[in-house]
C-alpha positions as CSV (number, residue, x, y, z in Angstrom):
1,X,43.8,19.4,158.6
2,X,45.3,19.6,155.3
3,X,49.2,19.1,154.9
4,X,49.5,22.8,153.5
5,X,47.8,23.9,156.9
6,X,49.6,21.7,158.9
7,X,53.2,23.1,157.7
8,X,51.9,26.4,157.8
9,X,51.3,25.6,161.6
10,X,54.1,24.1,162.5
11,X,56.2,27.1,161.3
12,X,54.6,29.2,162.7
13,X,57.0,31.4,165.8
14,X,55.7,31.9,169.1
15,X,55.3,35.6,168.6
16,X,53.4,34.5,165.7
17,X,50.4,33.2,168.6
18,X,47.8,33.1,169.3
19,X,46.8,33.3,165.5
20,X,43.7,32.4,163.1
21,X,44.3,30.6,160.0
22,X,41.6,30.5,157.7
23,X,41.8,27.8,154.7
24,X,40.2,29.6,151.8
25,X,40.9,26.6,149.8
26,X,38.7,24.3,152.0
27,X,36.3,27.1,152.5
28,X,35.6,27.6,148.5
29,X,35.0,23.7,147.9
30,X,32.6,23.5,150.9
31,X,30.6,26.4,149.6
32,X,30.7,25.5,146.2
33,X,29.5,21.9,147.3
34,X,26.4,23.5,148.9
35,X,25.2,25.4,146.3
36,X,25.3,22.4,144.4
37,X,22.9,20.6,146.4
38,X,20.3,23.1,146.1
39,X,18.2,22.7,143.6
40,X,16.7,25.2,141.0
41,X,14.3,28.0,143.0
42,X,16.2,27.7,146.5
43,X,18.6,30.8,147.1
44,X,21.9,31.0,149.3
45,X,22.4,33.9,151.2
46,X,25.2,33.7,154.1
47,X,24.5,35.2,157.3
48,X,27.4,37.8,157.7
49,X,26.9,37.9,161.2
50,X,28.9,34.2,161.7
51,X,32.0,35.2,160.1
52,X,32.3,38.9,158.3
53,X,36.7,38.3,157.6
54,X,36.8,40.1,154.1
55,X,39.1,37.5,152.7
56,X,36.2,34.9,153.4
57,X,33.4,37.3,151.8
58,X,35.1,37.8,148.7
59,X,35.5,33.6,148.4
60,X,31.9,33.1,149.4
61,X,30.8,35.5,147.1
62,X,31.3,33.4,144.0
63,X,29.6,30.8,145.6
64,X,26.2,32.7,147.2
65,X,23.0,34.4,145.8
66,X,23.9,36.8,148.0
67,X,24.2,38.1,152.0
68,X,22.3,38.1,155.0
69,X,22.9,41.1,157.0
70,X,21.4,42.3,160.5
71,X,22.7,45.6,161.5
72,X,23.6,49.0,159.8
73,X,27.7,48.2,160.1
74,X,27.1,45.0,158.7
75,X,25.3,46.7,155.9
76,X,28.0,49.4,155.0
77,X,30.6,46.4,155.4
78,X,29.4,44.2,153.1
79,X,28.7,47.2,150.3
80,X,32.6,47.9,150.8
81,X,33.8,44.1,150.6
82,X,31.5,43.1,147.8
83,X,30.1,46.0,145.8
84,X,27.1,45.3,144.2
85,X,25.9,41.9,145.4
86,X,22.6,41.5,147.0
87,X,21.5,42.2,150.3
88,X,19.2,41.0,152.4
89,X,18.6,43.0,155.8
90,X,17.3,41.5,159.3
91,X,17.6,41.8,162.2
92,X,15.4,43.3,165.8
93,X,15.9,46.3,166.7
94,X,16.4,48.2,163.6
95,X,16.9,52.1,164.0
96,X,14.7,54.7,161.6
97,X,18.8,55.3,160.5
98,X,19.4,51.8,159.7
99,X,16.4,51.6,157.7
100,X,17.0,54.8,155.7
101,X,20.4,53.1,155.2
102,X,18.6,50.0,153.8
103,X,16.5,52.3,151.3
104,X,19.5,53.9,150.4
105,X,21.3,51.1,149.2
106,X,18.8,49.6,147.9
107,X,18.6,46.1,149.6
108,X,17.4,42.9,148.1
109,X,15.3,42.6,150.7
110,X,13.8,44.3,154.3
111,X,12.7,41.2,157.2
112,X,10.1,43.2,159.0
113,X,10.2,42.1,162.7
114,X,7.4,44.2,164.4
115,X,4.8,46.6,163.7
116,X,7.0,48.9,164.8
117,X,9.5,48.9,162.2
118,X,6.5,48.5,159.4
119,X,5.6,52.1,161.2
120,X,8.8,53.7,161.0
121,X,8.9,52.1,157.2
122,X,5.6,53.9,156.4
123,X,6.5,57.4,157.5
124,X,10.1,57.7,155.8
125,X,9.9,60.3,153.2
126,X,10.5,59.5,149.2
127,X,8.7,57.6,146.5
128,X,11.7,54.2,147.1
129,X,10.2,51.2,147.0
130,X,11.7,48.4,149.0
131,X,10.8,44.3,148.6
132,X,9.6,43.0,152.6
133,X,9.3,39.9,154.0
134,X,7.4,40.0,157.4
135,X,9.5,37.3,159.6
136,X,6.6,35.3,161.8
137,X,7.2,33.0,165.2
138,X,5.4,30.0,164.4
139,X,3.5,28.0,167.1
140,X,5.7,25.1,166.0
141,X,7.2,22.7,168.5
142,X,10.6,22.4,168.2
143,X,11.8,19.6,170.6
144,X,15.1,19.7,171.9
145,X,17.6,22.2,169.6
146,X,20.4,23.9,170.3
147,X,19.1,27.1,170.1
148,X,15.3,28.5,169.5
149,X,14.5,31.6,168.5
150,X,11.5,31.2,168.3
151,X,8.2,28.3,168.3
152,X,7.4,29.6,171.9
153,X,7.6,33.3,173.3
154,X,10.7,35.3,172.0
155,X,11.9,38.9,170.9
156,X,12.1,37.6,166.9
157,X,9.5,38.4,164.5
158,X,5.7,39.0,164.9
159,X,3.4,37.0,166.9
160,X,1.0,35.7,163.9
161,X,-1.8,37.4,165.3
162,X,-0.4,40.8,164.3
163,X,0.2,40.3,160.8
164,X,-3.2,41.7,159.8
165,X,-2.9,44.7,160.9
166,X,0.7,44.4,158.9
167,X,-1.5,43.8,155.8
168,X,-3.6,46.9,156.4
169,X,-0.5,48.9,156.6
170,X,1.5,47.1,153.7
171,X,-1.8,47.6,152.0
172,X,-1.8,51.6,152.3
173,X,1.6,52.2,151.2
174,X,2.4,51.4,147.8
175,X,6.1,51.7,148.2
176,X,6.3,48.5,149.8
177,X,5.9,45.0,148.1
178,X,5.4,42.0,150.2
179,X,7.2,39.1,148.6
180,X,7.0,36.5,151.6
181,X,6.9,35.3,155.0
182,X,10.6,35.0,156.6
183,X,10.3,32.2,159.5
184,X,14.2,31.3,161.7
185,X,12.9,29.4,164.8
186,X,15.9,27.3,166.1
187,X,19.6,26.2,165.0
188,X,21.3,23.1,165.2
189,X,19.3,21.2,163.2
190,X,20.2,17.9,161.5
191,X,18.9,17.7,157.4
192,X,15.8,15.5,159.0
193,X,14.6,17.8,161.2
194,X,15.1,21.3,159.0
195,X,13.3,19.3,156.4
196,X,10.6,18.3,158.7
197,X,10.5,22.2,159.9
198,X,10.4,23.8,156.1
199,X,7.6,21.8,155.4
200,X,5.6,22.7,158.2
201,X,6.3,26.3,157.7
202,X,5.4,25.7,153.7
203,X,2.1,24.2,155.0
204,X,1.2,27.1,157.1
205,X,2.3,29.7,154.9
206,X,0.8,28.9,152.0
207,X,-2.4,28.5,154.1
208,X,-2.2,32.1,155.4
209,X,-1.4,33.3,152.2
210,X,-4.9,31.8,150.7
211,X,-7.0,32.6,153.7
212,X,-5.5,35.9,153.6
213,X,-5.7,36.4,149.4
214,X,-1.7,37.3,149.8
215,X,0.5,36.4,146.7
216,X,3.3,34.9,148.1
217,X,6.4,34.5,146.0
218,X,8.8,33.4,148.4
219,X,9.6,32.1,151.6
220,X,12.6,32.1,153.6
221,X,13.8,28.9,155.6
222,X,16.8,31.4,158.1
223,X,19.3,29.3,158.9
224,X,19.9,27.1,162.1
225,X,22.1,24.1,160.0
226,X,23.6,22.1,163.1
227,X,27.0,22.3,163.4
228,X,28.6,19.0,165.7
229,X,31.2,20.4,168.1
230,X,31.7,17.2,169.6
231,X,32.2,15.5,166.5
232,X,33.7,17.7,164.1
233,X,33.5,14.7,161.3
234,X,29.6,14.6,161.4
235,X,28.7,17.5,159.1
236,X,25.3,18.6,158.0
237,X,24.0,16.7,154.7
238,X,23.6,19.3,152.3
239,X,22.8,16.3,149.4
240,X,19.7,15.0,151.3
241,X,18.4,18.9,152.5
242,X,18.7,19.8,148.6
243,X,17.1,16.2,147.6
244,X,14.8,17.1,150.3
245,X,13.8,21.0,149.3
246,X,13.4,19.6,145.5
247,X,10.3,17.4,146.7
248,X,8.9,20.5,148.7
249,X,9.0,22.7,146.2
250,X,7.0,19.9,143.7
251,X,4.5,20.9,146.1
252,X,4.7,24.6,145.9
253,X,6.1,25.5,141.9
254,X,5.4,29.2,142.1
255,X,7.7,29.6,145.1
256,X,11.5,31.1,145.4
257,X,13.0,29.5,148.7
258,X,15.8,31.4,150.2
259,X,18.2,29.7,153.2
260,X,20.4,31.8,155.6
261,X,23.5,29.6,156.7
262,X,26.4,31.0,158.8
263,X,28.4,28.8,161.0
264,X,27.5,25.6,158.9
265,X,29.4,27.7,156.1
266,X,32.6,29.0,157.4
267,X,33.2,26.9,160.5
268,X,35.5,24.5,159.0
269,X,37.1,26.5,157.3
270,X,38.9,28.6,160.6
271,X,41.4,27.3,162.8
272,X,42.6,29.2,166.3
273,X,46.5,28.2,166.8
274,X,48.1,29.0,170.0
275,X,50.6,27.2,172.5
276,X,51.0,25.8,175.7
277,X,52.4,28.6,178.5
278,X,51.8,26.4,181.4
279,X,51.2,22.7,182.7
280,X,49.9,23.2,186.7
281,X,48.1,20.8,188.8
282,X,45.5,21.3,191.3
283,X,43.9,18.3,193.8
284,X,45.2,16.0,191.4
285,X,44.0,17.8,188.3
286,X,45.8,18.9,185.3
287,X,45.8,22.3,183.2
288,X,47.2,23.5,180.6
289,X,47.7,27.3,180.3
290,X,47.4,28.8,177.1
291,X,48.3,31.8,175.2
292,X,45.3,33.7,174.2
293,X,42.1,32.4,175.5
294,X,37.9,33.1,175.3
295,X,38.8,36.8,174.6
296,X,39.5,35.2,171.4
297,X,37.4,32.0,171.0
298,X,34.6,32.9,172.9
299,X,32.7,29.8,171.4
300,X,33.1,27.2,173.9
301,X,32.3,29.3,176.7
302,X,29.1,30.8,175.0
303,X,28.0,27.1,174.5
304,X,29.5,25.4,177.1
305,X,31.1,22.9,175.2
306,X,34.9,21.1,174.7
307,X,36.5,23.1,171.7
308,X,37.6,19.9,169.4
309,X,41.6,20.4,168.8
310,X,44.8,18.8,167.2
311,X,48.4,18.6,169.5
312,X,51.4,19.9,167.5
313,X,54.0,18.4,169.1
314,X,57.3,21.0,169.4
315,X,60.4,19.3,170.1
316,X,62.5,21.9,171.1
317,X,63.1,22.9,174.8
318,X,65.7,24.9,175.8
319,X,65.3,26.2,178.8
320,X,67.2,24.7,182.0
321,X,64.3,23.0,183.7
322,X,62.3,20.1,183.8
323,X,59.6,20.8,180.5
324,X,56.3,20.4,182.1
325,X,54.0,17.8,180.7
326,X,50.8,16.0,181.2
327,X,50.8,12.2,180.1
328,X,47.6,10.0,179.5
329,X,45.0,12.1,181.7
330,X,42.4,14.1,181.5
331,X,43.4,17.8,181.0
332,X,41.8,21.2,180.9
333,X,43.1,23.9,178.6
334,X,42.2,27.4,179.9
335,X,43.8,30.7,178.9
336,X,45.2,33.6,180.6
337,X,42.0,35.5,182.0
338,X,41.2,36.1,185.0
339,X,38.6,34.3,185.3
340,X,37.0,31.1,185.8
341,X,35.0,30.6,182.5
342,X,38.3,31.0,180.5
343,X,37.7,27.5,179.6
344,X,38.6,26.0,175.7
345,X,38.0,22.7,176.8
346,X,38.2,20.6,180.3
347,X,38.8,17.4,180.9
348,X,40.0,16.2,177.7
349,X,42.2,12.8,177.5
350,X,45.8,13.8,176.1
351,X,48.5,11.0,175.5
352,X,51.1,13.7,175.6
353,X,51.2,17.5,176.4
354,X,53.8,19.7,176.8
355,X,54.8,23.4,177.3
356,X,56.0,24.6,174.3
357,X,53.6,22.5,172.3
358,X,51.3,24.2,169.7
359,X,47.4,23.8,169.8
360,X,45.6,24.1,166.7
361,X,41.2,24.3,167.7
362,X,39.6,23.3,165.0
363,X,35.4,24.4,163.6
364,X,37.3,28.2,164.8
365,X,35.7,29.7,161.4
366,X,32.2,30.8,162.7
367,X,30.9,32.7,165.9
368,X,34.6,33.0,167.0
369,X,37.0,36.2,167.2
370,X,33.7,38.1,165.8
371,X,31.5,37.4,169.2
372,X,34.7,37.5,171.3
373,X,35.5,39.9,174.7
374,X,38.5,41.0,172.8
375,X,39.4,44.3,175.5
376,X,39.1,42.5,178.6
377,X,42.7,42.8,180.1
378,X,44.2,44.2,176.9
379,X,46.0,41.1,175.9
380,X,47.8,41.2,172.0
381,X,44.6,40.5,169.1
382,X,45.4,37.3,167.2
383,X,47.5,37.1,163.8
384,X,45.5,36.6,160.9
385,X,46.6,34.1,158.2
386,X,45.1,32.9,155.3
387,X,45.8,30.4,152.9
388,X,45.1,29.5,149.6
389,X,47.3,27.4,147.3
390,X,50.2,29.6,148.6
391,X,51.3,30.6,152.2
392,X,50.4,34.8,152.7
393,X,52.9,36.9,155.3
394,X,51.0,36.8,158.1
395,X,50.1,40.1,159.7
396,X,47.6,41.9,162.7
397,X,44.1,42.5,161.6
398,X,43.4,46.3,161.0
């Protein structure tokens, strides 16, 4: 946590919690740092979907090629936040709305998923042309990931033996201009095994595309770049994917590579800050009640891991009891739902914990208030702060 963050923190009141901070600073030379290990004919698009915060769109979008987008709100917000830079739309389920919407605006580029929506493509009125890329699920044996989306039977994409009657259909509308094959089959991948993955996926789409006499012009990778909850220090190694994608693409000249990263983006970037409401034990066990909860971090209990976090220590106590504490044991941190799964992290060793005491959870910048329950029992939203080079009042989200 940088020192600027850090004060920032600390001052922060208790009616100023639960609150994200967001360090634009951080998130700026992070994303410049990855562009920098791509090399020439590999696009960045960022997934929306892992963080969509204005503040952190108009940052990233000095340092992208452009966004990934998968629904129809996304869409519209990403037009409104940064006018005029290129989309790409994915996505199941797409609606015959949604796709008119894509036309409309013109998008980069359309990710079929199913015959379905190649049908619904095919029957909108108008002469607009629109740039596809038909997303497959490869046969491809994953191994152990965090999480596949595809490589065995899933919901995403087409089935590769259906792509040939995607061809005939691509083939009798002229409005629409295959440029590639779109392939996302797992996240939480190190540099190693996303490497290994892209070249298997460059191997069999460059062999479909000659069996099949398509011209293909580009490929996308998706995303998937493993982010280490457990140890927040381990990050992915943009320099070796970029060193890595240069060799591929000796291979393949004529092709346009385009990756999809979210979390691996923003994560660092976001920190949740809240305080301790309670210390309690039960059958010899301790927990510490916190402001705010899953309703606002719903990471940790949508992967079922320990949050990572930093004690601030607040000094102050003035009330005329005993301040609760837990000293050098294990202790759970839970918020105030009603329920069980309102869990940030259990059973973590803390020297010194007190009520009062701030916690700031760290990696809070991806798939965080955006996938959270935030109605359930109608507790206060989170303050939204973000820094630069200079502190910014603090305020609610609108």
């Amino acid at each position: 946590m940088r020192q600027q963050l850090l004060q920032h923190v600390t001052e922060l009141d208790a009616e100023d919690l639960p609150a994200y901070v967001y360090d634009l600073h951080d998130l700026r030379e992070h994303a410049a740092a990855i562009h920098a290990a791509l090399p020439e004919g590999v696009q960045l698009f960022y997934a929306a979907k892992a963080n969509s915060d204005p503040r952190l769109l108009e940052v990233l979008r000095d340092h992208v090629d452009g966004f990934e987008v998968a629904s129809g709100g996304e869409l519209h917000h990403i037009q409104a936040t940064c006018p005029g830079a290129p989309i790409a739309f994915g996505g199941p389920g797409k609606t015959p709305a949604e796709l008119e919407q894509a036309l409309q605006a013109g998008v980069d580029r359309l990710h079929i998923e199913s015959e379905q929506e190649l049908h619904l493509l095919t029957g909108m009125p108008g002469e607009r042309t629109v740039a596809v890329l038909l997303r497959v699920n490869l046969p491809i044996a994953l191994g152990p990931v965090a999480l596949a989306m595809g490589g065995r039977p899933s919901p995403f994409g087409l089935d590769p033996a259906h792509l040939d009657r995607c061809l005939a259909l691509i083939a009798d509308d002229p409005r629409i201009r295959l440029r590639g094959i779109h392939v996302h089959l797992a996240s939480g991948l190190d540099a190693t095994a996303q490497l290994d993955l892209a070249g298997r996926v460059l191997t069999w789409a460059s062999e479909w595309a000659d069996q099949k006499g398509v011209e293909l012009s580009e490929v996308n990778l998706g995303g998937g770049m493993g982010v280490d909850y457990g140890c927040p220090d381990r990050r992915f190694d943009w320099a070796a994917f970029g060193a890595g994608l240069h060799r591929l693409l000796e291979g393949h000249p004529q092709l346009t590579l385009r990756i999809e990263p979210g979390r691996s983006v923003t994560v660092y970037c976001g920190w949740y800050v809240t305080e301790v409401l309670d210390i309690k034990r039960s059958a010899g066990r301790a927990f510490a009640v916190l402001r705010g909860g899953t309703h606002h971090l719903r990471t940790p209990a949508a992967k079922q891991h320990d949050q990572p976090f930093a004690i601030i220590p607040v000094d102050t106590w003035d009330r005329p009891w005993k301040r609760p504490r837990a000293q050098d044991e294990p202790v759970t941190l839970v918020g105030q739902l009603c329920t069980p799964k309102d869990v940030l992290a259990r059973g973590v060793q803390a020297e010194r914990l007190r009520v009062g005491d701030k916690i700031a959870f760290g990696l809070a910048g991806a798939y965080a208030w955006n996938i959270s329950h935030h109605a359930f029992l109608m507790h206060p939203a989170p303050r939204f702060h973000h820094l630069d080079h200079a502190p910014v009042p603090a305020g609610p989200q609108s």
